[in-house]
Residue, then its C-alpha position, 0 to 999 in steps of 0.5 A: x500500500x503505497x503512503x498517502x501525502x499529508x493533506x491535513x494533520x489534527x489532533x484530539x484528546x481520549x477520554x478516560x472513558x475512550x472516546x474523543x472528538x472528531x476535530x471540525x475540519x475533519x468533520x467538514x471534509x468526510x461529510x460527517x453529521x450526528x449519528x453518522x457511523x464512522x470506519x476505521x482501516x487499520x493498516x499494516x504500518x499501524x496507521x489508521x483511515x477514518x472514512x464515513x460509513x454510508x448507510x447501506x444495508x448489505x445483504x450476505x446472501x446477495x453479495x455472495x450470490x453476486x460474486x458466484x455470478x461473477x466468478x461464473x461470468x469470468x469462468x465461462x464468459x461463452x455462456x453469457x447471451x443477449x436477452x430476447x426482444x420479446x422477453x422483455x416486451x412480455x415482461x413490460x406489459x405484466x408490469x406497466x403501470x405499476x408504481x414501486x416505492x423502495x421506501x414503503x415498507x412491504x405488507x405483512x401478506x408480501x414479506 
């Protein structure tokens, strides 16, 4: 890993209790507001990256469903093929008109 140039240095202060207070220019530059989650990447040379963690639900089962396909994808790139016109037609007719809010919880009946 190659060393990063020192954009900006600053310090804080851990609490007995060991937490300390991310400095405001730091604050400012990641983006960060309260309650936001934050990470921390330990390299090998003992220093540390703080980044934000963007609020993303991750789903075990689909990231390793998407790296099979991948790596499938990889080994037998001869077995990947076009999606047929009329497939997709089929598929737009049972759907047209239906409106989807991602942000609406699923009913009962539907989870």
């Amino acid at each position: 890993m190659a060393i990063a140039q020192k954009m900006l240095e600053s310090e804080s202060t851990l609490t007995s209790r060991y937490q300390t207070t991310i400095p405001q220019i730091v604050r400012k530059i990641l983006g960060l507001d309260k309650n936001d989650k934050i990470k921390y990447t330990l390299n090998r040379d003992g220093s540390v990256l703080l980044s934000k963690l963007e609020n993303k639900e991750e789903d075990p089962v689909l990231e390793q469903f998407l790296t099979f396909l991948a790596n499938d994808i990889s080994k037998n790139p001869h077995n990947l093929q076009a999606i047929n016109f009329d497939l997709v037609q089929k598929a737009q007719s049972l759907a047209g008109g239906i409106e989807i809010d991602l942000n609406n919880s699923l009913s009962d009946e539907d989870e």
